[in-house]
N, C-alpha and C positions, 0 to 999 in steps of 0.2 A: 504494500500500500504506500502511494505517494508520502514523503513531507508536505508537500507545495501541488499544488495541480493549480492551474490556470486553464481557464474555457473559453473560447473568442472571448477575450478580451479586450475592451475598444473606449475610449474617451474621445468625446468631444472636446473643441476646441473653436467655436464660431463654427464653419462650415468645415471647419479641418477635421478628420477622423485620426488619430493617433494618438496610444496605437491602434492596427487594425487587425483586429480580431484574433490575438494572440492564445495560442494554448499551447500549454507546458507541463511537462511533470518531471519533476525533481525528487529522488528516490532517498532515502537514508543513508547518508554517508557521502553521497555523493558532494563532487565539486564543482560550482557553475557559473560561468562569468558570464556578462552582456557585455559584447564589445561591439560598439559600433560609430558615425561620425556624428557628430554635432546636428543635431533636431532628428537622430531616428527614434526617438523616441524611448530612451531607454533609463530617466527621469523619473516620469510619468511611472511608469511599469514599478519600481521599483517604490515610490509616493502611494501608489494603489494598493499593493502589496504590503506597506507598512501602516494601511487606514489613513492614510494623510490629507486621499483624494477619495472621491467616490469615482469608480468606474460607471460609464454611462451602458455600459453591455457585459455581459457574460459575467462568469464566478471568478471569486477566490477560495481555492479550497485550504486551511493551514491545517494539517493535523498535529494534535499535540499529546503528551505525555496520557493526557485523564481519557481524552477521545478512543484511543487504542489502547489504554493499559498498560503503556511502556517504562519502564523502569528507569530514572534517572536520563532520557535520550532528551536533549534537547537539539533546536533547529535556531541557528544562526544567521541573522541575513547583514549585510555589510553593503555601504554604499561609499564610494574612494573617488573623490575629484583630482 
């Protein structure tokens, strides 16, 4: 079962859509970067995932310690300018 799962995932922005319709899943343990240029949207994604923004489409899944009954496993997310 995912940590993270993301489901079209999409914010407005006036007429602008981004991001557009993002899904993802990020497994336990694993390691995941977003690289990309300045306005792909990778902000946003990370602002949405942290509650900071409301996504205008799709889910955020977080699964946590109590939701699955995992022992001690926590989920880290890191955002580096």
């Amino acid at each position: 079962m995912p940590m993270l799962r993301l489901r079209d995932l999409s914010k407005r922005f006036g007429r602008l859509k981004v991001p557009k319709d993002i899904s993802l899943e990020i497994e336990r343990g694993e390691f995941v970067v977003l690289v990309g240029p300045s306005g792909s949207a990778k902000r946003p994604c990370f602002n949405i995932i942290a509650g900071l923004e409301q996504a205008n489409g799709g889910t955020v899944e977080i699964m946590t310690a109590w939701s699955i009954r995992w022992r001690r496993r926590t989920a880290t997310f890191a955002m580096v300018f």
